[in-house]
C-alpha positions as CSV (number, residue, x, y, z in Angstrom):
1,X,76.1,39.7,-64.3
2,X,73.8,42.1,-62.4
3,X,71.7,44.7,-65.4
4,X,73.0,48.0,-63.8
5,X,77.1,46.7,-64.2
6,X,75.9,45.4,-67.4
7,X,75.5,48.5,-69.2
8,X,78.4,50.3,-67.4
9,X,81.0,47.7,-68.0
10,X,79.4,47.7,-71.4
11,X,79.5,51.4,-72.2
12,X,82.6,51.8,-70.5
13,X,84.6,48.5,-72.8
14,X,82.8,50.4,-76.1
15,X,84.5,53.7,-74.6
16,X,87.9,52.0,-74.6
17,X,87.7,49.8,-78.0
18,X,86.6,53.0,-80.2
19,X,87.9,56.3,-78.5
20,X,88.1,58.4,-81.7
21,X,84.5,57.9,-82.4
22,X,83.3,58.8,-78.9
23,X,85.7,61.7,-78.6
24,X,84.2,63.0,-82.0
25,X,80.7,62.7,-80.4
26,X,81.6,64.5,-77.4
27,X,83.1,67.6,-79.7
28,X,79.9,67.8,-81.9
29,X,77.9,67.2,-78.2
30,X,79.3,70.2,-77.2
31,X,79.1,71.9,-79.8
32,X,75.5,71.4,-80.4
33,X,75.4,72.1,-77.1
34,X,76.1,76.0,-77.5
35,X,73.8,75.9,-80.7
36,X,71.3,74.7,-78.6
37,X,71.6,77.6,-75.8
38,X,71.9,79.8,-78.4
39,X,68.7,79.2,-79.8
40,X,66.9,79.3,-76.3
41,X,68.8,82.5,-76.1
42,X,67.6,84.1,-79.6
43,X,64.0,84.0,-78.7
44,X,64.2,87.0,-76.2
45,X,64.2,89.6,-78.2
46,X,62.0,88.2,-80.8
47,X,59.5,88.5,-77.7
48,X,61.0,91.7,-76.1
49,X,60.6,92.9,-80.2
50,X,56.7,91.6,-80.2
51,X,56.1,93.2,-76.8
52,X,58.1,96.7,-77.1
53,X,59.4,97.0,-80.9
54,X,61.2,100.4,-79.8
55,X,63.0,98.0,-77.5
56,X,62.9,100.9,-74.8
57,X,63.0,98.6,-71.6
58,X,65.0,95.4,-73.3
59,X,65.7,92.0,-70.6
60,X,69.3,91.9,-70.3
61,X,70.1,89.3,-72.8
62,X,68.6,91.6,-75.2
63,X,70.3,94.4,-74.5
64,X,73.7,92.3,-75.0
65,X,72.8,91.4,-77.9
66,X,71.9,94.9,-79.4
67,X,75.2,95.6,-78.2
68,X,76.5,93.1,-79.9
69,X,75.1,94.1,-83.5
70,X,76.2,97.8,-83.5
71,X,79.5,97.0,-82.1
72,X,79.1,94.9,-85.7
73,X,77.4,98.1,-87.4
74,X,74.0,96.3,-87.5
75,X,70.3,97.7,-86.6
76,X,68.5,96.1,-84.2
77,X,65.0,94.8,-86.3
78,X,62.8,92.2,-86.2
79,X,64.3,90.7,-89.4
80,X,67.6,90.5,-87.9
81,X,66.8,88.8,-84.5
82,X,64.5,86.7,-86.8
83,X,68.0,85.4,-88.5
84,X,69.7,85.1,-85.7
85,X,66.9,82.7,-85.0
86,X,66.8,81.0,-87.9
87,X,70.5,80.7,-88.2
88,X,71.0,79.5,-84.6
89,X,68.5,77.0,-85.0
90,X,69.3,75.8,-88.2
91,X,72.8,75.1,-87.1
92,X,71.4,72.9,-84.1
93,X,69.3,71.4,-86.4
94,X,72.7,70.7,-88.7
95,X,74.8,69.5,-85.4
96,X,72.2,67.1,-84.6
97,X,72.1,65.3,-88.0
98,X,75.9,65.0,-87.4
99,X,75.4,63.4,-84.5
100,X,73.1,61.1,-85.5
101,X,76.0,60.2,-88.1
102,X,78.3,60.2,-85.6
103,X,76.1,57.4,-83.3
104,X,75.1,55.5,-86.5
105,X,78.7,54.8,-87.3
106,X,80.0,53.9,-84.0
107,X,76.9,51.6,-83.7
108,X,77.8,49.4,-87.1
109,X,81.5,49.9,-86.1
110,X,80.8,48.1,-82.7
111,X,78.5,45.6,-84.5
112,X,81.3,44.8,-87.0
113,X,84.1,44.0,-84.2
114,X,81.3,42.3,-82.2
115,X,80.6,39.9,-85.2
116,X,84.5,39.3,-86.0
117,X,85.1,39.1,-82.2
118,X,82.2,36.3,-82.0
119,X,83.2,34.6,-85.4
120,X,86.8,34.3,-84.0
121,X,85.7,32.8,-80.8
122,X,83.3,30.8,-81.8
123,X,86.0,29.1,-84.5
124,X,88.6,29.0,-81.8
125,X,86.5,26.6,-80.4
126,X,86.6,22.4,-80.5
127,X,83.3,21.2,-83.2
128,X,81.9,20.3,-80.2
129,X,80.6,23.7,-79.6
130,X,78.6,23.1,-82.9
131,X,77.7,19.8,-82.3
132,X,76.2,20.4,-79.4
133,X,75.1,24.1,-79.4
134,X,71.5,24.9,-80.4
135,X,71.8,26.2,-83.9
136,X,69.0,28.3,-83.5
137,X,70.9,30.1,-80.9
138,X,74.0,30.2,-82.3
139,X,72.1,32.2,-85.8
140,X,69.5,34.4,-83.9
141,X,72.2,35.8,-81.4
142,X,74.6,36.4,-85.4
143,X,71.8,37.6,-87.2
144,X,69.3,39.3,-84.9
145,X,71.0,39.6,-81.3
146,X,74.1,41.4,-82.5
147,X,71.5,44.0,-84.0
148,X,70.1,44.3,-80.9
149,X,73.1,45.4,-79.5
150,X,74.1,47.5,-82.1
151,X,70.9,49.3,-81.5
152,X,71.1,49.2,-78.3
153,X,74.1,51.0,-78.0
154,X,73.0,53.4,-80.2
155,X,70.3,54.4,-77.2
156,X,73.0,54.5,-74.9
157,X,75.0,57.2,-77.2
158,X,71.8,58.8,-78.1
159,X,71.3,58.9,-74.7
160,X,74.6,60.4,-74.0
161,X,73.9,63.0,-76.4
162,X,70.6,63.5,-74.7
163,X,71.7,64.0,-71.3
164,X,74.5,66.6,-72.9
165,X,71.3,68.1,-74.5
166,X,69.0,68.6,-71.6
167,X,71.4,70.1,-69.1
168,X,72.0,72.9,-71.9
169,X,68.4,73.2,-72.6
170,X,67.8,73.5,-68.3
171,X,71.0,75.9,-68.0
172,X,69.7,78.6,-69.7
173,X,66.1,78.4,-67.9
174,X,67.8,78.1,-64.6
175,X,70.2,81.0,-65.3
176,X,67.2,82.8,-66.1
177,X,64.1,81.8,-63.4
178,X,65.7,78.6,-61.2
179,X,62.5,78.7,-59.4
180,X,60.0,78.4,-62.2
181,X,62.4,75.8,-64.2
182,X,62.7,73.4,-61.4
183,X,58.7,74.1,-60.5
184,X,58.2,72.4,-64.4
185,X,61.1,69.4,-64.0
186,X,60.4,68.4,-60.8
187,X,56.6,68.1,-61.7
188,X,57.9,66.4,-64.8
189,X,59.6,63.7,-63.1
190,X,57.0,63.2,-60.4
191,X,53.7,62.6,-63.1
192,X,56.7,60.6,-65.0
193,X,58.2,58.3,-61.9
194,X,55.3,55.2,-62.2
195,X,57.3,54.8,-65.6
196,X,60.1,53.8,-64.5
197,X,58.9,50.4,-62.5
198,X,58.7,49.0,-66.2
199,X,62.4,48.5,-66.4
200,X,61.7,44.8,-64.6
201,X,59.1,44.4,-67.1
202,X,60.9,45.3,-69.5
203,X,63.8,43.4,-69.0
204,X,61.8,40.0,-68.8
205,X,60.2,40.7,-72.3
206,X,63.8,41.0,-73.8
207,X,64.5,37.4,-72.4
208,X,61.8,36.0,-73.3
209,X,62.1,37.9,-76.8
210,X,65.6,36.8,-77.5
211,X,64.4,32.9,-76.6
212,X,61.0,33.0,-78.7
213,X,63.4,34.0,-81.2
214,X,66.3,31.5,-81.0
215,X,63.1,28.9,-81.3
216,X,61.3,30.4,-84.2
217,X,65.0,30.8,-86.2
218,X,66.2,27.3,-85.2
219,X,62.9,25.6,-86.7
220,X,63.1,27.9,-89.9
221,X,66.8,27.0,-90.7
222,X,65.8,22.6,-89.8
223,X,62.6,23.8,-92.1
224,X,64.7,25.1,-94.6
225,X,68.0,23.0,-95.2
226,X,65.4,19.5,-94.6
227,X,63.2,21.1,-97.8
228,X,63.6,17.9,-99.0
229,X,62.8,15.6,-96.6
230,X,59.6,17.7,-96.1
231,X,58.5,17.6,-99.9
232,X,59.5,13.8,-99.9
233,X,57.3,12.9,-97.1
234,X,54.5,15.7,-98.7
235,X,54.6,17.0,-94.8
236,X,54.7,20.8,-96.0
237,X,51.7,21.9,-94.3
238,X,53.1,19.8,-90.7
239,X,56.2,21.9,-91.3
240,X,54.6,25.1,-92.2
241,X,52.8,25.3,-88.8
242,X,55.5,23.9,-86.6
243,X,57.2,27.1,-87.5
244,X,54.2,29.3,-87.6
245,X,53.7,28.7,-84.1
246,X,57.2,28.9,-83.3
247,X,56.7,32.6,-85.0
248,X,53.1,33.3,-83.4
249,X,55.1,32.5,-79.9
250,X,58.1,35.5,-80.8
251,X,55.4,38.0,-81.6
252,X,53.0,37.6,-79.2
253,X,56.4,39.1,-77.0
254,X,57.8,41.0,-79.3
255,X,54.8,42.8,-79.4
256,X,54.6,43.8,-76.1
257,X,58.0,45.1,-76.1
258,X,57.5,47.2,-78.5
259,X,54.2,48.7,-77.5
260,X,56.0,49.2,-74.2
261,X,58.7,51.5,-75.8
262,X,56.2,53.2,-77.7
263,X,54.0,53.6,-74.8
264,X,56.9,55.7,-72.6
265,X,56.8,58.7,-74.8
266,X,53.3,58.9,-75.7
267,X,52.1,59.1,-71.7
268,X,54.9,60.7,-70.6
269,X,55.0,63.9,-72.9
270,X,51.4,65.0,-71.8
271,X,52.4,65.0,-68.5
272,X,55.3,66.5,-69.3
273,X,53.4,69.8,-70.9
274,X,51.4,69.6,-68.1
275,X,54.0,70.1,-65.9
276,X,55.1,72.5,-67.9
277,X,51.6,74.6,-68.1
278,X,51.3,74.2,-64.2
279,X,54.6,76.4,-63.9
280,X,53.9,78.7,-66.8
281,X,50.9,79.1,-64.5
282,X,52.8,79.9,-61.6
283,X,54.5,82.5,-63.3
284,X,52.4,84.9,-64.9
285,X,50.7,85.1,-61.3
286,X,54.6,85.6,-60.1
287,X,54.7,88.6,-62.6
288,X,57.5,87.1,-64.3
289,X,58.9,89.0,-67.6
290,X,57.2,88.3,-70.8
291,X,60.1,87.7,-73.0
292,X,62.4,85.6,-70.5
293,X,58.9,83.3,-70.1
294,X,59.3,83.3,-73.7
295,X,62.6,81.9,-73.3
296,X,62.0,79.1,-70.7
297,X,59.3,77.8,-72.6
298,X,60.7,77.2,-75.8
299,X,63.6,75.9,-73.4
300,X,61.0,73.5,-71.5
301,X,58.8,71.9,-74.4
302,X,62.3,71.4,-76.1
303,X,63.6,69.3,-73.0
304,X,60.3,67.0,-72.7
305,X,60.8,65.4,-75.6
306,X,63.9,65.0,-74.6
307,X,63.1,63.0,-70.7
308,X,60.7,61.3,-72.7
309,X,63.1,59.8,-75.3
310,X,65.7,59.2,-72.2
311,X,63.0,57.5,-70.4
312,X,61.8,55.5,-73.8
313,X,65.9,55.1,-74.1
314,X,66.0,53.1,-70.7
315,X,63.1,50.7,-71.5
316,X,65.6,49.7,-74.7
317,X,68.2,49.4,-72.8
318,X,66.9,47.0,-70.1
319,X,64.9,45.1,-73.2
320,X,68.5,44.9,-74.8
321,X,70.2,43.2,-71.8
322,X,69.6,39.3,-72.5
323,X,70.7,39.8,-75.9
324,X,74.2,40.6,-74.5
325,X,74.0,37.9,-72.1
326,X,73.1,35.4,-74.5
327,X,76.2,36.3,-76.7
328,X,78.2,36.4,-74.0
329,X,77.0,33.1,-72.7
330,X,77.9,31.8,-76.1
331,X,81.4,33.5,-76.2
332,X,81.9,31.9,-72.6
333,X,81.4,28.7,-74.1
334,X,83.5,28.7,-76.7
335,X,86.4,29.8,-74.5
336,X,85.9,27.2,-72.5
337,X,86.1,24.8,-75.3
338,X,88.6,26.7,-77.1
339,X,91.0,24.2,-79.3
340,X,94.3,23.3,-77.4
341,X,96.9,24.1,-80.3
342,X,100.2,22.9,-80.7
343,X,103.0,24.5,-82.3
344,X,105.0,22.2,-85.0
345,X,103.6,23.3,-88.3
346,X,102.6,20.7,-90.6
347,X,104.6,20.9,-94.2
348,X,104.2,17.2,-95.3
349,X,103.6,13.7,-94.0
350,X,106.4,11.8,-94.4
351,X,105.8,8.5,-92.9
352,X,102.3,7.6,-91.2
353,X,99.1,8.9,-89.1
354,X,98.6,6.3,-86.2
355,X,96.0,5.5,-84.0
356,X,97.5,3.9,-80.4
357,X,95.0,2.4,-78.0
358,X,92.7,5.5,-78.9
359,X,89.2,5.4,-76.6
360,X,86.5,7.8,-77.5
361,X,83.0,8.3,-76.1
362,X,80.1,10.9,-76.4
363,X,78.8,13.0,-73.8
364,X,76.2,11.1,-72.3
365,X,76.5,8.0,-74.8
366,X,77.8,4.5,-74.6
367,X,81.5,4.1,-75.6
368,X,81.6,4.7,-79.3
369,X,85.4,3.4,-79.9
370,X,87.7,0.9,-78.1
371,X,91.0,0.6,-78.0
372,X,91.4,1.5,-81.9
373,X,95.2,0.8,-83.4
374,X,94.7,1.9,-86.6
375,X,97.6,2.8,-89.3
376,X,97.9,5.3,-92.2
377,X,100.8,4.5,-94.2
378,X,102.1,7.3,-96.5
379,X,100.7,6.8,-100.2
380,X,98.5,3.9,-99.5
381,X,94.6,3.6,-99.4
382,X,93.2,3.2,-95.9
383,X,89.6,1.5,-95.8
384,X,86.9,1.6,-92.9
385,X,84.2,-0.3,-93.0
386,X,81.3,-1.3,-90.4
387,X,77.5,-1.2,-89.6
388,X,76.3,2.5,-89.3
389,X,77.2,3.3,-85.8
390,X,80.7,1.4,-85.9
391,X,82.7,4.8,-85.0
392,X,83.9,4.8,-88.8
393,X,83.1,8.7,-89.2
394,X,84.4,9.8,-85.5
395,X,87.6,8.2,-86.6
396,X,87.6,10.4,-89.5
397,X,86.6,13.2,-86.9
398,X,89.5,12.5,-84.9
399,X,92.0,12.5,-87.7
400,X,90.7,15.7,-88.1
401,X,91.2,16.9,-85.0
402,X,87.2,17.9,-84.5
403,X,87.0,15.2,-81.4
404,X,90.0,14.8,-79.1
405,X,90.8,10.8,-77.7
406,X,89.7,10.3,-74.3
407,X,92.2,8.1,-73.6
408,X,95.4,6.4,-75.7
409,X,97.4,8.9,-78.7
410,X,97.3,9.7,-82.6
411,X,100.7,10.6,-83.9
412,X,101.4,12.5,-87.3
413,X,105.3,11.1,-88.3
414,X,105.6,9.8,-84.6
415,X,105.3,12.7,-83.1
416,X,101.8,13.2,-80.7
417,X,99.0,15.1,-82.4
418,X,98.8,17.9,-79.6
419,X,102.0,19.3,-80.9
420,X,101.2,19.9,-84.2
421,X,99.5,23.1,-85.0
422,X,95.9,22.0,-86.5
423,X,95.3,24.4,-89.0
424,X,98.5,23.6,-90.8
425,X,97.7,20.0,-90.6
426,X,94.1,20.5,-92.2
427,X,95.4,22.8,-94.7
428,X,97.5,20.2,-96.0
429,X,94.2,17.9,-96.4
430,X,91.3,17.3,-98.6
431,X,87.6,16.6,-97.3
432,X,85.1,15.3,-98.7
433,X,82.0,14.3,-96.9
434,X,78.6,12.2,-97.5
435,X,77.2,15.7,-98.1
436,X,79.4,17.7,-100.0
437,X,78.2,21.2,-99.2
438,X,79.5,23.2,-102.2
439,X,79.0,27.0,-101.6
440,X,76.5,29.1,-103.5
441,X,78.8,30.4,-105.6
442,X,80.7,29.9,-109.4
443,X,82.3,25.8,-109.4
444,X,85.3,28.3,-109.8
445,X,84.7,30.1,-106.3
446,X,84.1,26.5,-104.9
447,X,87.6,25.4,-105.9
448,X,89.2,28.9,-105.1
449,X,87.7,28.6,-101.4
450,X,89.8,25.6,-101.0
451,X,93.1,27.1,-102.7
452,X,92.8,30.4,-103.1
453,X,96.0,30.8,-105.2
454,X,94.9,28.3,-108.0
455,X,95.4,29.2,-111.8
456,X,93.0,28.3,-114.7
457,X,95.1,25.3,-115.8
458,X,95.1,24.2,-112.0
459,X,91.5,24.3,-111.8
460,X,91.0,22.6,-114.9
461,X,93.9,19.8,-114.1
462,X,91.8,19.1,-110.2
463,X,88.4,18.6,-112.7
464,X,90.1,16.0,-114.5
465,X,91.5,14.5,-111.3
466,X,88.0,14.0,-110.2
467,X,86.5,13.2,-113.8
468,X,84.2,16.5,-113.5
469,X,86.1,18.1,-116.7
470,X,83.8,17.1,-119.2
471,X,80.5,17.9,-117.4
472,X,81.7,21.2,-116.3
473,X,82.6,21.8,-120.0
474,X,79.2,21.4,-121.7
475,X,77.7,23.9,-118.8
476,X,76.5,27.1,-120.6
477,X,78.7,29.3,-118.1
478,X,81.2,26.4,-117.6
479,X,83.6,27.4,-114.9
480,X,81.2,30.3,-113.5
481,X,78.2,28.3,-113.2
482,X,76.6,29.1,-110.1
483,X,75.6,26.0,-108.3
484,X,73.1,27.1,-106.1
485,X,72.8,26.4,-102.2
486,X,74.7,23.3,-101.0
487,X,75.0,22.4,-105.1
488,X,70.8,21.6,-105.3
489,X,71.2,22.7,-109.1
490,X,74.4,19.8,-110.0
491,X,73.1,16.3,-109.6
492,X,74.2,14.1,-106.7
493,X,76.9,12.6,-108.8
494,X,78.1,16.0,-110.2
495,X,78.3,17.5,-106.6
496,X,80.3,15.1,-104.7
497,X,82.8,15.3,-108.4
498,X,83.1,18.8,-107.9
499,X,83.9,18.2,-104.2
500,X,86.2,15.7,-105.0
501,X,88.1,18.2,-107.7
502,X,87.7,21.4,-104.3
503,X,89.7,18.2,-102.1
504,X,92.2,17.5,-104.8
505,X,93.2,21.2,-105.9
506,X,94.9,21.6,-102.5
507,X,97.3,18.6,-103.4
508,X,96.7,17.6,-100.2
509,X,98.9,15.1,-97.8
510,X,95.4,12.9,-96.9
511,X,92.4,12.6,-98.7
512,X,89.8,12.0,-96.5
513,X,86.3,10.7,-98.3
514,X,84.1,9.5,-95.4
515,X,80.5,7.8,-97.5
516,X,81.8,9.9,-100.1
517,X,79.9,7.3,-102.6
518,X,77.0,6.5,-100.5
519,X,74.0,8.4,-101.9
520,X,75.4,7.9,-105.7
521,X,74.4,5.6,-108.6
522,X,76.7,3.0,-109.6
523,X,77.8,5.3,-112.8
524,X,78.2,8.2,-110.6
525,X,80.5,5.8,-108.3
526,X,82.4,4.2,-110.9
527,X,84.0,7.7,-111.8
528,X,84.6,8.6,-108.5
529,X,86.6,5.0,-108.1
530,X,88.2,6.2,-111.5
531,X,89.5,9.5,-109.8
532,X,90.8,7.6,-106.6
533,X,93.0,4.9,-109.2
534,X,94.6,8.4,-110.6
535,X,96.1,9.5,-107.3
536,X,96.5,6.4,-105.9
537,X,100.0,5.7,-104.3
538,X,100.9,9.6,-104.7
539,X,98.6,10.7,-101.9
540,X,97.6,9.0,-98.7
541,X,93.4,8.1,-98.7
542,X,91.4,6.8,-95.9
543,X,88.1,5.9,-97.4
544,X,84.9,5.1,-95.1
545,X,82.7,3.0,-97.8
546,X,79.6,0.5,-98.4
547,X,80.3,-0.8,-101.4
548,X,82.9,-3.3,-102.1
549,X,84.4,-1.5,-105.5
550,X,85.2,1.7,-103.6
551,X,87.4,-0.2,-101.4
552,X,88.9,-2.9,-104.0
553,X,92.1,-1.4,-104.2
554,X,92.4,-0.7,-100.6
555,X,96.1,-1.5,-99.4
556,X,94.0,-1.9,-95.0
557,X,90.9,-2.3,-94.4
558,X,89.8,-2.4,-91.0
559,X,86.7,-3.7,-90.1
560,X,84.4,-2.5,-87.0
561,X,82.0,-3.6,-85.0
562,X,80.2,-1.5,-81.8
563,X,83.3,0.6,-81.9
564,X,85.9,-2.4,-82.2
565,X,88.3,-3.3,-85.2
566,X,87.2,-6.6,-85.3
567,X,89.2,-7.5,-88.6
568,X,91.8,-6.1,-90.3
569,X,93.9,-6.8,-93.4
570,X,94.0,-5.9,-97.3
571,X,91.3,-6.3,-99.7
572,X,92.6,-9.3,-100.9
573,X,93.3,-10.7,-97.5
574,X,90.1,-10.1,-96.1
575,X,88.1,-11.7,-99.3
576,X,90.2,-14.5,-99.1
577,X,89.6,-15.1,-95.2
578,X,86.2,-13.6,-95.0
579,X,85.0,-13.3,-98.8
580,X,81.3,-13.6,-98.1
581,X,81.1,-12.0,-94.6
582,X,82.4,-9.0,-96.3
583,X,79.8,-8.8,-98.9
584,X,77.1,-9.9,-96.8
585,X,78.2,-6.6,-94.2
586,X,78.4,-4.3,-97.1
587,X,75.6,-5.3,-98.5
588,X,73.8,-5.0,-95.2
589,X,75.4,-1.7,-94.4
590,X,74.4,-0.2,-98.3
591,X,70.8,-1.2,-97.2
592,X,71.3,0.7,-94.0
593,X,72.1,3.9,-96.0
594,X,70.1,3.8,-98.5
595,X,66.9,3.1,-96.2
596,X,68.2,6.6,-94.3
């Protein structure tokens, strides 16, 4: 996407989305527009007043305007072409306030959409666009980029308003003396052109700005939600300056950006009254009248500022550029890995979830599961159990629909997954992961986020489910407790409980608990077995575990191995056939987690 089409397609799509906002700014444009030639205008006979206060040989604007006043029964004075002024001026000064009101909103309006258009995209997509995404990225171009934009696009409205500005503040000039206003522009513009060959510059600061910053943000967020890893290993100081250099990196550009938009206007507006000098100069040896120089040089040092914040405007504008083509590029992903949805919505499973001949490997990775036949009989416990790296979560994954078989089906009641419609399938389930990631919020926000329409006794009866009642109960703010981010002020035990109850308030088709029960003491364990024994045989549970009493009362278990069921069979079965090879691996695999 070449930079020039960039901000025309842009402009031109922000045009089309809001047309009520821009048609407002164009009204107050013009009408700020006339303010603004009116206030040129109102300066004459001020001067022709100072020069000739019997006004006996009045410039022609002037004499319209006396006209004007005794047509209205008024005497021409210095007090009333004073008001005019005044009144004039401070009007202009009132439409341009509006303005900026009027650019402000339609820069947070775009910003908005752009965030809901990105957030809808980016969900569209497969979890492979997370999984393998740079999360830096992803969060600078959300929480820094989208500003940028925003900004941006203010500049190019401001701009707008600018350019609507300048030809009224030229106009009246022209009208007046064209030869001494274009004399004082076209000097303007020539001791102002060597400014324009920073647009290139320009532009490669913004990219390298919007990458410093995806760096210095991706570090901080890994810095931030590893906080304790990093106090663990006492590596705070290793941490602190992997992201201080990170940061040192960003502003040593971001820097020079902004010294280069600051720079436009300061250089440019001295030549610009230089410009301006040089023709005022030209003038009074020309003869020209007193009060219509007057005029044309109120009218010239009010348009300099105004080249020099169009020229400042352009800088931003180039600078802005790779943020757009970072989002974008991120958008373009996520269309191209948008989700392929089916259409059957999901009310209820009424007889299995199967796995047939499903194949599954990892961009760039070994095979991670072969030829899996797996079964997940309605209202029976489903156990998976292998070495880390046995495929056990991806299975979980694919139930979920996050990863998509490579080769070989899964069908929900016999019918093939790519018909259902996803969302209605996951709404009918309950998750809970090794990390339970509770919200910071209330426990009672926690649960509503999973069912929005729960009562007080519903809330209450999914605590019980999951044994988390009586703990929540002797909290000082009970229900409304805020649990902090990710749940760091509940204990391990108390988190995954109150994940457990957030799963079990949907009444969900398939609970899903995949090392649910890793990372907890045995107590901790023993009422999360409790909870599974309560809704046992009235809802379908596949369990990935470690530890042989989360998986007692499993009705399959299916062992792997290097991505391969290697055994398979119930509980009872298994111990029977394999009783100390089943320890012995879950005793192995419980050392394996607990050493990560």
């Amino acid at each position: 996407m070449g930079k020039k089409s960039s901000i025309i397609i842009i402009f031109r799509e922000f045009i089309s989305k809001f047309p009520k906002h821009f048609s407002l700014l164009f009204i107050l444009l013009l009408i700020e527009g006339i303010s603004a030639a009116l206030s040129i205008v109102t300066v004459i006979p001020i001067a022709d007043y100072i020069i000739d206060p019997a006004l006996n040989h009045p410039s022609k604007i002037t004499s319209f305007i006396i006209y004007v006043l005794k047509y209205i029964k008024y005497k021409p004075s210095f007090f009333v072409f004073g008001t005019l002024f005044f009144i004039t001026n401070f009007l202009k000064g009132f439409l341009e306030v509006s303005i900026r009101y009027a650019i402000l909103k339609i820069k947070y309006k775009v910003v908005r959409t752009l965030f809901g258009e990105a957030l809808v995209k980016f969900f569209k997509a497969k979890w492979g666009f997370f999984s393998g995404a740079e999360q830096g990225k992803i969060l600078n171009t959300l929480n820094n980029e989208l500003n940028t934009i925003g900004d941006t696009l203010g500049h190019i409205a401001t701009l707008f308003a600018q350019i609507v500005q300048l030809c009224i503040y030229l106009a009246v000039p022209i009208l007046l003396n064209p030869k001494l206003t274009i004399t004082a522009i076209s000097l303007a513009l020539l001791f102002g052109s060597p400014l324009l060959f920073l647009n290139k510059i320009s532009y490669r600061l913004g990219k390298k700005n919007t990458e410093t910053a995806n760096e210095a943000l991706g570090i901080l967020t890994e810095i931030m939600s590893s906080a304790r890893l990093i106090l663990g290993y006492g590596n705070q100081l290793k941490s602190k300056d992997r992201f201080i250099t990170a940061f040192d990196n960003h502003t040593s550009v971001t820097l020079k950006s902004q010294v280069l938009s600051t720079a436009i206007p300061k250089f440019f507006t001295p030549m610009g009254m230089m410009a301006v000098l040089i023709s005022i100069g030209i003038a009074i040896s020309e003869n020209v009248n007193i009060s219509e120089m007057a005029a044309i040089l109120w009218s010239l040092i009010g348009a300099i500022p105004i080249l020099s914040s169009i020229l400042q405007g352009n800088i931003s504008i180039r600078n802005f550029i790779p943020s757009y083509e970072q989002l974008i590029e991120l958008q373009k992903k996520a269309t191209e890995l948008e989700e392929v949805d089916g259409t059957i919505v999901f009310e209820e499973l009424s007889n299995s979830i199967e796995f047939r001949n499903v194949n599954f490997t990892y961009p760039e990775r070994i095979s991670t599961l072969k030829n899996i036949n797996i079964l997940l009989l309605k209202g029976q416990m489903t156990a998976l159990i292998g070495e880390s790296g046995s495929g056990k979560s991806t299975i979980t994954d694919l139930v979920l629909g996050l990863q998509t078989p490579d080769t070989g089906q899964i069908y929900l009641d016999n019918i093939e997954y790519s018909s259902w419609n996803k969302n209605s399938f996951r709404s009918k389930i309950g998750y809970v992961p090794q990390d339970p990631q509770l919200f910071n919020t209330t426990i009672r926000e926690n649960l509503l986020w999973a069912c929005s329409t729960l009562n007080e006794n519903e809330i209450w009866n999914s605590l019980e489910l999951a044994n988390a009642a009586n703990f929540v109960k002797q909290l000082p703010q009970g229900l409304d407790t805020i649990v902090g981010d990710r749940g760091i002020r509940l204990s391990g035990g108390q988190r995954q409980r109150i994940a457990l109850a957030r799963a079990l308030s949907r009444q969900p088709e398939l609970i899903i608990l995949d090392e649910a029960t890793s990372s907890l003491d045995t107590e901790s364990e023993k009422l999360i077995q409790d909870s599974l024994e309560k809704i046992n045989k009235k809802t379908t549970i596949l369990v990935v575990a470690h530890r042989l009493s989360t998986i007692k009362n499993a009705d399959m278990v299916y062992i792997l191995n290097t991505g391969i069921i290697v055994e398979k069979g119930s509980y009872k079965d298994l111990s029977l056939k394999i009783g100390s090879k089943l320890n012995t691996m879950l005793i192995n695999q419980n050392e394996l987690i607990n050493k990560n």
